[in-house]
VOPAGU-2260 file (C-alpha; in pm, 1 decimal, decimal comma):
REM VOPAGU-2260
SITE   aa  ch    i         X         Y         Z
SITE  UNK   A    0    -355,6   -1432,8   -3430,4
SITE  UNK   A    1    -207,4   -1074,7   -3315,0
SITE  UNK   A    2      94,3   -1020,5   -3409,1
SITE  UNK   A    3     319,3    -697,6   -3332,2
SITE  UNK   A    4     639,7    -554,3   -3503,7
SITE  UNK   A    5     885,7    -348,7   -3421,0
SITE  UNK   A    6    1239,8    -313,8   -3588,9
SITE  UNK   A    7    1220,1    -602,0   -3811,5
SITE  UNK   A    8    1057,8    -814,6   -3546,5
SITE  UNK   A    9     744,2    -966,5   -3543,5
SITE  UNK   A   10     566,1   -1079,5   -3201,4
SITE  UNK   A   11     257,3   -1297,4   -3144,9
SITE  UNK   A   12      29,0   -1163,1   -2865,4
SITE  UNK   A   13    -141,7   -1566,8   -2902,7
SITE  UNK   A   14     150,3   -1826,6   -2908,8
SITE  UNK   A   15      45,4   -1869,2   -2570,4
SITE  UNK   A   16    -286,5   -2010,3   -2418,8
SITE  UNK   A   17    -470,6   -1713,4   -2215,0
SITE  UNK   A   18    -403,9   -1972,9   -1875,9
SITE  UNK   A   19     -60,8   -1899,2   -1916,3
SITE  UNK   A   20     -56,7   -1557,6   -1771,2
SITE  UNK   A   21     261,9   -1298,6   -1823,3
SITE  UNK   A   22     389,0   -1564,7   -2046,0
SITE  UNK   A   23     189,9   -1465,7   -2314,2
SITE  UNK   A   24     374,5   -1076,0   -2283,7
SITE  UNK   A   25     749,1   -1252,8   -2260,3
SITE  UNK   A   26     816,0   -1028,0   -2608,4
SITE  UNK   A   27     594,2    -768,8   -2508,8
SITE  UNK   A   28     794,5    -543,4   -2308,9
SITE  UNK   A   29     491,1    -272,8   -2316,5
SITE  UNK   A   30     219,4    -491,3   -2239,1
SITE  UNK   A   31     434,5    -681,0   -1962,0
SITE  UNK   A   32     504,5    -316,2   -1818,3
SITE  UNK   A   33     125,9    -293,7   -1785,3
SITE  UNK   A   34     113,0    -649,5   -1593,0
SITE  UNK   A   35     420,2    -605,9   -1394,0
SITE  UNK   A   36     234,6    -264,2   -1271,7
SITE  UNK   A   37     -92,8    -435,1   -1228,6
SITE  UNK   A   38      27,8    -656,7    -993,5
SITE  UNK   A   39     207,4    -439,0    -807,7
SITE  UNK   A   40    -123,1    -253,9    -784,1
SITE  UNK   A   41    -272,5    -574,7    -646,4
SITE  UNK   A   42      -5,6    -562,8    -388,9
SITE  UNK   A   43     -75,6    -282,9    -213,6
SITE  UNK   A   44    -420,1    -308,5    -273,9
SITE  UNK   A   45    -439,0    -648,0     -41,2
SITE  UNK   A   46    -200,9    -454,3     223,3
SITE  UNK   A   47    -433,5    -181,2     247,8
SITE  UNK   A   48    -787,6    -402,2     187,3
SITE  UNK   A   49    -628,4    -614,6     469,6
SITE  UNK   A   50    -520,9    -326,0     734,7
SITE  UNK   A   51    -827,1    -236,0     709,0
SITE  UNK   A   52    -980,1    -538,9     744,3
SITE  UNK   A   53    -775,1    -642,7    1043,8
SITE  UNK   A   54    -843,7    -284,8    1202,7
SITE  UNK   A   55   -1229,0    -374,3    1151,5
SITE  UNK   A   56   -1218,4    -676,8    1386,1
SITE  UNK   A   57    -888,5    -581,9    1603,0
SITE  UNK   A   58    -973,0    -554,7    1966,5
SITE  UNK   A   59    -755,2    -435,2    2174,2
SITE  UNK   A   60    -862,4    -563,7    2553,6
SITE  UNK   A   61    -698,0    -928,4    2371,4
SITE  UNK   A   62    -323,7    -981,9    2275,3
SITE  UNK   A   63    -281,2    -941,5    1865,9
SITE  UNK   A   64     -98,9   -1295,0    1827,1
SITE  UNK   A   65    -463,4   -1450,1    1926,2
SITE  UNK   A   66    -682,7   -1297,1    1664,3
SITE  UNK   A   67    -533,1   -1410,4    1379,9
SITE  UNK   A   68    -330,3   -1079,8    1252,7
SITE  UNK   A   69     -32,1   -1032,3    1085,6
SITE  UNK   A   70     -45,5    -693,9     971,7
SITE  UNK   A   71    -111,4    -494,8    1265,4
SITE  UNK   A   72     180,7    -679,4    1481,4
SITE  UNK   A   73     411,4    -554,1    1196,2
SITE  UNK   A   74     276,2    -251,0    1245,3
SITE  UNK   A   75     301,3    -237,0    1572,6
SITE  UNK   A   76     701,2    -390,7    1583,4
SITE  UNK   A   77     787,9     -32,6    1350,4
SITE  UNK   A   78     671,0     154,6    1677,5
SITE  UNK   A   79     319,8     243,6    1558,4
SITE  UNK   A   80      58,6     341,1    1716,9
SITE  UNK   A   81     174,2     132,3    2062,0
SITE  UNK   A   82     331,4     245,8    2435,4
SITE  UNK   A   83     459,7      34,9    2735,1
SITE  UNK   A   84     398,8    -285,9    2738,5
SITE  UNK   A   85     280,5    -299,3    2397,8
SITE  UNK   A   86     -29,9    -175,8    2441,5
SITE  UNK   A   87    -181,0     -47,4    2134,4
SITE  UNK   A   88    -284,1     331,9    2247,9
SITE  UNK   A   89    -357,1     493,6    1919,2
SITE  UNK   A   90    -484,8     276,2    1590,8
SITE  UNK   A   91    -533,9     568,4    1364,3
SITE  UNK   A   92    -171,4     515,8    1217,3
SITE  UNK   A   93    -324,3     226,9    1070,3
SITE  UNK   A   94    -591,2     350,4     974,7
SITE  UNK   A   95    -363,2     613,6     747,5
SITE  UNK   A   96    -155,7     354,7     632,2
SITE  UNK   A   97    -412,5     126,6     526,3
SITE  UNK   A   98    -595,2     452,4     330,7
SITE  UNK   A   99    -299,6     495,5     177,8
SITE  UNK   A  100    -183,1     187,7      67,6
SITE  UNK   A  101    -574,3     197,0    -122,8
SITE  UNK   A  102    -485,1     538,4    -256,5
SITE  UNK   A  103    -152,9     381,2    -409,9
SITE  UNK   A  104    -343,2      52,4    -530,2
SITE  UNK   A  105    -541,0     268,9    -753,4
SITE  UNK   A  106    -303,6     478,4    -898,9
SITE  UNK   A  107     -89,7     188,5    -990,7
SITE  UNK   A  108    -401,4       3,0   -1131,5
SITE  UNK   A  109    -446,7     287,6   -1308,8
SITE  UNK   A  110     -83,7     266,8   -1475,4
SITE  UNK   A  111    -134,2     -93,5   -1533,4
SITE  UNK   A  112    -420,7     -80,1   -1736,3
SITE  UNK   A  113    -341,2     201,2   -1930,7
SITE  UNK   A  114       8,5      10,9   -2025,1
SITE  UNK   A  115    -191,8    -298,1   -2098,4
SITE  UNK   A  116    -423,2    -168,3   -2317,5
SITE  UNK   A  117    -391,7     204,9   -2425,0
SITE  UNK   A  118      31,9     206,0   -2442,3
SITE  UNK   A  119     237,3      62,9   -2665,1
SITE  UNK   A  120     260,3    -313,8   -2703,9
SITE  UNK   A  121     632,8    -288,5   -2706,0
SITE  UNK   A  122     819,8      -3,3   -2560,5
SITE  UNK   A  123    1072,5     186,3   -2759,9
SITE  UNK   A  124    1416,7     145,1   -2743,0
SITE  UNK   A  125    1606,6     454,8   -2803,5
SITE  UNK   A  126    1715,1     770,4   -2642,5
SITE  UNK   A  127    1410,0     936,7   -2491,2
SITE  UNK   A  128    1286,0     917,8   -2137,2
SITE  UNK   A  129    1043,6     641,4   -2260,0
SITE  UNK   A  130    1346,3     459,5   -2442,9
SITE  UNK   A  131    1486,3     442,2   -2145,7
SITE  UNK   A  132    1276,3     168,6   -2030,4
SITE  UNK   A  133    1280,6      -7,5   -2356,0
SITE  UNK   A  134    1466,9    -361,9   -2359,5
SITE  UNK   A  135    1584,7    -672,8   -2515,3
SITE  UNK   A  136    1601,8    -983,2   -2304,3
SITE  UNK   A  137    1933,4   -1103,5   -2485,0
SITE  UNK   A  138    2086,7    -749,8   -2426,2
SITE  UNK   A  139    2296,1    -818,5   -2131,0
SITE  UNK   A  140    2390,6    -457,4   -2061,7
SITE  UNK   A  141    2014,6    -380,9   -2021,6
SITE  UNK   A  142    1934,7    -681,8   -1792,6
SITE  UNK   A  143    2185,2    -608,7   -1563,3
SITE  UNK   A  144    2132,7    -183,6   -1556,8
SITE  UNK   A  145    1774,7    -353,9   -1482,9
SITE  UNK   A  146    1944,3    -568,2   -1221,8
SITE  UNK   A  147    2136,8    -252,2   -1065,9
SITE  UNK   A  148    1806,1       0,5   -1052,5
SITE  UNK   A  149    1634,9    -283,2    -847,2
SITE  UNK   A  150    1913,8    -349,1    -605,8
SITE  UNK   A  151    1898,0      56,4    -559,4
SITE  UNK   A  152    1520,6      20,5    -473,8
SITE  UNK   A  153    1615,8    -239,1    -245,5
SITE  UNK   A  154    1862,1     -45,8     -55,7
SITE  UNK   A  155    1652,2     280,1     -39,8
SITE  UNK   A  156    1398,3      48,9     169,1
SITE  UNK   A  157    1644,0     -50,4     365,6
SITE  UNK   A  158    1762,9     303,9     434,5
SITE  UNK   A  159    1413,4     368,9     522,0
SITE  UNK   A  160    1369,8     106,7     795,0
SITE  UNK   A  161    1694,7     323,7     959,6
SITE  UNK   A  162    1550,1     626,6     892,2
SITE  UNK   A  163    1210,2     496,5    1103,1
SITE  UNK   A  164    1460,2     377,2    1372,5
SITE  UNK   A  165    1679,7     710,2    1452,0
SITE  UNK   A  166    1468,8     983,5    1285,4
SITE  UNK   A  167    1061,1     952,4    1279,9
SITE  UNK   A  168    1001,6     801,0    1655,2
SITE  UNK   A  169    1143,1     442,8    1666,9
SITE  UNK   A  170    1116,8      93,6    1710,7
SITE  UNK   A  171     957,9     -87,8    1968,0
SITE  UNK   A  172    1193,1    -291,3    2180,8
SITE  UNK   A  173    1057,6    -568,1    2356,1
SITE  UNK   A  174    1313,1    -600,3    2596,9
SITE  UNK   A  175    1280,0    -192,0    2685,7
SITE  UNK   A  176    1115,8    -186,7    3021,2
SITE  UNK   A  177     852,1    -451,6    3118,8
SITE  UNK   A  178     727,8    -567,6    2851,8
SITE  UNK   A  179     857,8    -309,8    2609,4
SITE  UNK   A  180     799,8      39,0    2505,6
SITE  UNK   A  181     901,8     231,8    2165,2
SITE  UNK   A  182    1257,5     378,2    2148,3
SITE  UNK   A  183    1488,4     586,6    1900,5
SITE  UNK   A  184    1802,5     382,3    1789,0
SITE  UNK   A  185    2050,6     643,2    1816,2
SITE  UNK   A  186    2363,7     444,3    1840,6
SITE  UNK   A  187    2336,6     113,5    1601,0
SITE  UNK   A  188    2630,4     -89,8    1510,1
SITE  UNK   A  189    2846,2      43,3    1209,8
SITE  UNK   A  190    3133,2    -245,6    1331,2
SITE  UNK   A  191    3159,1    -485,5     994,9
SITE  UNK   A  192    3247,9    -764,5    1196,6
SITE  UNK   A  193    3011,1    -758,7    1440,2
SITE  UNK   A  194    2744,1    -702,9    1172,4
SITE  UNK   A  195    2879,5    -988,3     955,5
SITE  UNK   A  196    2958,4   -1209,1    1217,5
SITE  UNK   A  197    2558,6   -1271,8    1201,4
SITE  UNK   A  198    2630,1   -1470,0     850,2
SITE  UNK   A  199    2818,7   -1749,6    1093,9
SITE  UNK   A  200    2694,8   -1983,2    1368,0
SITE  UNK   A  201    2897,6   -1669,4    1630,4
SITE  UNK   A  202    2595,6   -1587,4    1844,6
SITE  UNK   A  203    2396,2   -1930,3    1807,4
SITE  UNK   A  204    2311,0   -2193,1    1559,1
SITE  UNK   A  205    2002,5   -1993,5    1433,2
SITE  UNK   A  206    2277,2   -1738,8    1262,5
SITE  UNK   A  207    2097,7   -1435,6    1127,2
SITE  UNK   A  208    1784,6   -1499,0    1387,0
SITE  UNK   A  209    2015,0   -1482,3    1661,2
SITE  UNK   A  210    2007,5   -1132,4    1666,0
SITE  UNK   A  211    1888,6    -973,5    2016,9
SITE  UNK   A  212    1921,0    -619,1    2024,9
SITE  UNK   A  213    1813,3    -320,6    1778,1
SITE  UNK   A  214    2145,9    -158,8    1760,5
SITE  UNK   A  215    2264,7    -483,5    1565,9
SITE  UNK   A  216    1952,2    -482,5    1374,8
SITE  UNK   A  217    1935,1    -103,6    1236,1
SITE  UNK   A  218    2297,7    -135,1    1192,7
SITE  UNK   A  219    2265,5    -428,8     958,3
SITE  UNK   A  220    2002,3    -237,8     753,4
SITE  UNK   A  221    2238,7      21,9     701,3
SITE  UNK   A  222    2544,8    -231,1     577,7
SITE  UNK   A  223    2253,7    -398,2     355,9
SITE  UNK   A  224    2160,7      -8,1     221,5
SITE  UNK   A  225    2528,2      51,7     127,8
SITE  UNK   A  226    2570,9    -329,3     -60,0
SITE  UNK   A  227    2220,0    -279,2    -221,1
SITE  UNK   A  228    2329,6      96,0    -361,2
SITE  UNK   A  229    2668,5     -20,1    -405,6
SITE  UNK   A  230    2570,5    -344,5    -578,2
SITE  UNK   A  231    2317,9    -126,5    -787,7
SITE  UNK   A  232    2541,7     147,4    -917,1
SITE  UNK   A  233    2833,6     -95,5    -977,9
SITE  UNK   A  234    2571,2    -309,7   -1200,7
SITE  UNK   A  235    2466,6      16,7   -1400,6
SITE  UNK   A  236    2802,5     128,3   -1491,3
SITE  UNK   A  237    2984,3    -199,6   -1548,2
SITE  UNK   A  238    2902,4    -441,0   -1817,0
SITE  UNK   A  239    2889,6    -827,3   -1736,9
SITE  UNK   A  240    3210,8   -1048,4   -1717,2
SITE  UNK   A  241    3318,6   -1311,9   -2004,3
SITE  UNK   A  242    3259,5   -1586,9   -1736,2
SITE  UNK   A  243    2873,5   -1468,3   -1636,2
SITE  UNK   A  244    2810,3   -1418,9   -2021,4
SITE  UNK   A  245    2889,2   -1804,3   -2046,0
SITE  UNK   A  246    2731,8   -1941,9   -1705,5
SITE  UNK   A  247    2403,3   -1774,8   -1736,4
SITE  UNK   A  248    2104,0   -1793,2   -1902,3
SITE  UNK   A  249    2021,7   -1457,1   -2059,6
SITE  UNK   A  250    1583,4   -1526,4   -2146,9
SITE  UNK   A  251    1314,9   -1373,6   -1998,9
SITE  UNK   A  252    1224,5   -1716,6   -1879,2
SITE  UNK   A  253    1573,1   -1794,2   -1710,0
SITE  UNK   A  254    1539,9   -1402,0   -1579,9
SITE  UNK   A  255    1210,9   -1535,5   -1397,8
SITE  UNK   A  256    1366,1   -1845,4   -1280,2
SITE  UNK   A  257    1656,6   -1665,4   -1074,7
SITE  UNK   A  258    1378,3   -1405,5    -921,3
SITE  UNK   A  259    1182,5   -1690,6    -854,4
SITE  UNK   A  260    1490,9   -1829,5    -631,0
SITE  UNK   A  261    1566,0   -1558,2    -460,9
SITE  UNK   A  262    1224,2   -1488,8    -341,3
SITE  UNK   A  263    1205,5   -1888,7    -255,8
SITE  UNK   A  264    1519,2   -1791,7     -39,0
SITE  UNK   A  265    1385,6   -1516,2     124,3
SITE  UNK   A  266    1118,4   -1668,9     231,0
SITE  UNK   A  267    1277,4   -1935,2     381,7
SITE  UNK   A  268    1488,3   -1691,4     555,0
SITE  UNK   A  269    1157,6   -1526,8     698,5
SITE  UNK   A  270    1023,1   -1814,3     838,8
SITE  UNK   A  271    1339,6   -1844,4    1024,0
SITE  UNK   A  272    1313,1   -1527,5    1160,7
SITE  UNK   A  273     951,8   -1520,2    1216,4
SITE  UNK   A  274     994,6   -1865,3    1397,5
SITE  UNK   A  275    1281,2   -1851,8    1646,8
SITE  UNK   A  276    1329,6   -1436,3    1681,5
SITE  UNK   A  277    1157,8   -1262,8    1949,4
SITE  UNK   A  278    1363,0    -888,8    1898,4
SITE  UNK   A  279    1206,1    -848,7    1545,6
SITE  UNK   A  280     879,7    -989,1    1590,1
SITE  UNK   A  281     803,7    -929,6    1946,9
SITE  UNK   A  282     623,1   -1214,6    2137,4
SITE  UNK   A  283     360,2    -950,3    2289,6
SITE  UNK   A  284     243,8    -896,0    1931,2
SITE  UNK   A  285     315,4   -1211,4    1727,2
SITE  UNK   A  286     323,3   -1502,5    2019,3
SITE  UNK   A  287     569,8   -1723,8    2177,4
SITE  UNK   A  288     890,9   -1785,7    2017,5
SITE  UNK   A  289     977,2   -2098,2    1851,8
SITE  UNK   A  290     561,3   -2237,6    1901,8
SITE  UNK   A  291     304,9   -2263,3    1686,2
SITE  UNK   A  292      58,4   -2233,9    1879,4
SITE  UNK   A  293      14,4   -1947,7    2154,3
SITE  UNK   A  294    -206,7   -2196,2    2319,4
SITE  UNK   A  295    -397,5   -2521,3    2213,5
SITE  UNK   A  296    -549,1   -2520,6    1905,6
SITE  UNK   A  297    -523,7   -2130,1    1834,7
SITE  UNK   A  298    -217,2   -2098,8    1570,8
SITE  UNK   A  299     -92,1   -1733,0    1630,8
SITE  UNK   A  300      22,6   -1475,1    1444,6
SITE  UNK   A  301     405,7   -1615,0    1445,8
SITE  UNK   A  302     258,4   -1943,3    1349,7
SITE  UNK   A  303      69,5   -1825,0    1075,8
SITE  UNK   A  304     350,5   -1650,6     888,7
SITE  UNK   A  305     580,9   -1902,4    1000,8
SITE  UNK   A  306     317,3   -2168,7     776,3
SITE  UNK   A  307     286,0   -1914,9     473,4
SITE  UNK   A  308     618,6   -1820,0     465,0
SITE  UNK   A  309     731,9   -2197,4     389,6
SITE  UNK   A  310     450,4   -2289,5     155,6
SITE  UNK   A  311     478,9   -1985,8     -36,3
SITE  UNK   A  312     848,9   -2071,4     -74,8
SITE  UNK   A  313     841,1   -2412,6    -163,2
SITE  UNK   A  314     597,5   -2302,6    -398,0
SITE  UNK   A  315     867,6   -2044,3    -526,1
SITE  UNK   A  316    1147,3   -2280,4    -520,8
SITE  UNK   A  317     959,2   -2533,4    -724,9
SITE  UNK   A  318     877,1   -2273,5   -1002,3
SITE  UNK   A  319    1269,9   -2172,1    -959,6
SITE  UNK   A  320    1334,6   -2491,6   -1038,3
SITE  UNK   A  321    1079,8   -2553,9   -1349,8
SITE  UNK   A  322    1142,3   -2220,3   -1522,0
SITE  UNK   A  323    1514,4   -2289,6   -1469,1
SITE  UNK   A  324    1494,3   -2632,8   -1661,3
SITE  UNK   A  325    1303,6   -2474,9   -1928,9
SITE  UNK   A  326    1496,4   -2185,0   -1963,2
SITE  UNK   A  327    1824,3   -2439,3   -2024,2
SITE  UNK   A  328    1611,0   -2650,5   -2210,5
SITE  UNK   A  329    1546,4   -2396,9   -2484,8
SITE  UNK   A  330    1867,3   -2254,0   -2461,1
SITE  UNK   A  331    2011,0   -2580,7   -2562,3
SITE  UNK   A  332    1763,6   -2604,8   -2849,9
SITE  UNK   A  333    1471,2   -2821,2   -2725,7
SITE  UNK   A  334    1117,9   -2724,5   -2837,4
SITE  UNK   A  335     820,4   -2736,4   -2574,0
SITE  UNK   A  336     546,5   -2724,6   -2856,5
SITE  UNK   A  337     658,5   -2996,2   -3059,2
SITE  UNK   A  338     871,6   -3178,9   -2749,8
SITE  UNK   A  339    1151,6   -3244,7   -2981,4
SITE  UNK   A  340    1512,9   -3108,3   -2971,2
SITE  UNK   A  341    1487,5   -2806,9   -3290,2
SITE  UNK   A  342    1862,0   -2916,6   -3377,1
SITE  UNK   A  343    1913,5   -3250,3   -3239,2
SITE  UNK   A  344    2264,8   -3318,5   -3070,2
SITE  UNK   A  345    2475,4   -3537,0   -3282,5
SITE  UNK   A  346    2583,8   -3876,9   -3160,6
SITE  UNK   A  347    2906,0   -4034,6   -3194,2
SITE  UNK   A  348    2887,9   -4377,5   -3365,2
């Protein structure tokens, strides 16, 4: 059995049956680095390995939503490489971004398998650079500077979407023209309550996916930047209140549960986007709105990520839901290895 220390405590590297993936690393914040890195590097890797791929067999004399991609529409949607009408009139973008995304892949393998097996097994926690990444699961302050640095991430990508939109050539806007054609938003929508009123059944019973115009779109990735920053720096610099201290869960386990349910949500959320929008994921590149199929028996591109989008989230949702059991589960003292309570609950006679 390996076992590491550090500060008085003493981690085993093989509690936990290889099958088990990152759960093995749950008190190995150095190895777990390495993972988390890994599979980021896997990430990219398929995004690239798949542009590629997609690029390989793409041909452009048929529509995109009838050969089975659902890379190159998204592409395409962010104004690249396409004119009026959607036709695609330049696919070297994608080839860049597909190099690229390889490029990346293999500089974060790179990192990941020199955290896994060169760095340390757990990282420092103290006050150099690499103590800065150091951590505790039951540290609340730490989880939720964690939580904060994310939420920034978040809302830098969402800056960058505007930043596409006004600044480096546009979006394509299927309703620009016949057909479509790319444009520059220069004027979104800064009004809060237009922007909000998206989060109520105001401009149809789809909500969010009711959306029809890129002004409203742009202009809700800018609100979303703001609350993501906001959200982030306000998470950094506060400290967690006396009620969330008592509601939640702080494990690594119950930390993967809630990530687990917000992904489960978001992917939900997707599929109703992907399914009954035709602003964001233009019909001329993904198929007919609200269908399936963009004829009989050929499943388009809207269809496809409509299908993956909610199997991949009930997938999510269901580990949501086991990891949160668990994580309560041990909290209130029950032991998975010997399925017995550790300090069993007293009974009133």
């Amino acid at each position: 059995m390996t076992v590491t220390t550090l500060s008085n405590r003493r981690y085993s590297f093989t509690d936990v049956d290889w099958y088990r993936g990152n759960a093995r690393l749950l008190n190995l914040s150095g190895k777990l680095l390495g993972a988390h890195v890994a599979h980021a590097g896997l990430i990219v890797f398929w995004a690239g390995a798949m542009t590629l791929f997609e690029l390989s067999h793409f041909n452009p004399a048929l529509p995109m939503y009838e050969q089975g991609l659902i890379l190159l529409p998204h592409l395409a949607s962010l104004g690249l490489g396409v004119g009026s009408g959607g036709a695609v009139n330049d696919i070297e973008p994608y080839y860049i971004i597909g190099i690229l995304h390889l490029i990346s892949s293999a500089v974060l393998g790179a990192g990941g398998i020199f955290h896994s097996l060169r760095g340390p097994s757990i990282l420092p926690e103290n006050s150099t650079f690499a103590g800065f990444f150091g951590y505790d699961w039951k540290d609340k302050n730490k989880m939720t500077s964690i939580l904060g640095i994310h939420l920034i991430l978040l809302g830098v990508g969402a800056w960058l979407l505007v930043a596409k939109a006004m600044l480096w050539g546009g979006l394509f806007d299927p309703n620009l023209g016949i057909g479509g054609d790319v444009r520059v938003i220069s004027n979104p929508t800064l009004n809060p309550l237009r922007i909000f009123s998206y989060l109520f059944p105001v401009h149809g019973a789809t909500g969010m996916a009711a959306v029809d115009n890129l002004e409203d779109v742009v202009g809700g990735h800018i609100w979303v930047g703001l609350m993501c920053i906001g959200g982030g720096i306000w998470h950094i610099i506060s400290k967690p209140f006396v009620w969330t201290e008592k509601v939640l869960v702080w494990s690594g386990e119950a930390y993967l549960s809630y990530s687990l349910g917000a992904i489960a949500y978001m992917g939900f959320l997707a599929a109703t986007f992907a399914f009954f929008n035709d602003t964001v994921y233009p019909e001329v590149f993904y198929g007919p709105a609200r269908m399936i199929e963009s004829s009989p028996d050929v499943v388009s591109s809207r269809g496809w990520l409509v299908s993956f989008h909610i199997v991949l989230a009930t997938l999510f949702l269901c580990g949501h839901i086991w990891h949160a059991s668990r994580a309560r589960l041990t909290e209130a003292g029950f032991d998975f290895k010997n399925n017995d309570m550790v300090n069993p609950p007293t009974i009133a006679g």
